[in-house]
C-alpha positions, 0 to 999 in steps of 0.5 A: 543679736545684730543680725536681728536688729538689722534685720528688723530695722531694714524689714521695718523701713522697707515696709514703711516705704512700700506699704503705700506702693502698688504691688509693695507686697511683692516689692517688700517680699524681695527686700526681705531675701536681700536682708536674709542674704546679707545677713546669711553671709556676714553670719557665714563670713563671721564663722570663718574669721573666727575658725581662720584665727582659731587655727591661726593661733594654734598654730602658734601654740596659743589658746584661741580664747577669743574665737572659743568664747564666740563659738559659744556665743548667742550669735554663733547659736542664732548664725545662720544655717549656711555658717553652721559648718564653720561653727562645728569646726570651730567648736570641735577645735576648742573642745578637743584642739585646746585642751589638748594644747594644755595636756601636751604643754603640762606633758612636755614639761613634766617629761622634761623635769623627769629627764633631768631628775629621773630618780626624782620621787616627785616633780613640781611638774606633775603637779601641773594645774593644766593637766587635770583641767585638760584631763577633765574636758579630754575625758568628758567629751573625747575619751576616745580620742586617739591623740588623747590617749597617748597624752595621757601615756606619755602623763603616766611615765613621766608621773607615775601614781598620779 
């Protein structure tokens, strides 16, 4: 949304002042690729900021929730193609890298109360409220994915039967 309104705003008053102006056509035609460049990188600065914290905070063992609701914002959609590949990224980390954190969170917990009462029936761990929301996104949209099959073994011994 910023970037439309710079855009339109410094488009508006480059038109203004060149209209008058002989040649402005031309003059107004090379102020109109200075916005887009500009613009183009700050999209693409933007992109990476939040892919760098993204990593940064998984790194870390947190959730990167503000850079994830970024990357799903109106102004990611509307970035320009040149910050596009940071913004794949960055949405494959919060798809894939997030949940994935939550499983292995509930997982290590799950197998550390089963370590400690292997003869238990139950534990309250397996009745973790991060396993089936990160089961449920894991399984929509990476199935597949090698790192989330062995999760979801290791789920299996430390928790059978549910």
């Amino acid at each position: 949304m910023l970037r439309t309104v710079l855009h339109t705003l410094l488009l508006a008053a480059a038109l203004t002042s060149l209209a008058a102006c002989e040649g402005g056509s031309s003059k107004v035609k090379e102020i109109g690729k200075k916005i887009d460049d500009t613009v183009d990188r700050l999209d693409k600065d933007e992109a990476g900021q939040n892919l760098a914290a993204a990593k940064e905070a998984l790194a870390a063992g947190k959730e990167p929730l503000e850079p994830c609701s970024w990357a799903g914002s109106s102004t990611a959609n509307n970035a320009a193609a040149s910050a596009r590949p940071a913004i794949d990224e960055l949405r494959k980390l919060c798809s894939l890298d997030v949940p994935l954190l939550r499983a292995t969170r509930a997982v290590t917990q799950a197998e550390t109360a089963r370590a400690e009462q292997p003869q238990a029936p139950s534990l309250t761990e397996c009745s973790s409220d991060e396993w089936p929301k990160a089961r449920t996104q894991l399984d929509r949209d990476h199935a597949g994915e090698a790192r989330w099959a062995e999760l979801k073994a290791r789920w299996a011994k430390a928790c059978p039967g549910t």
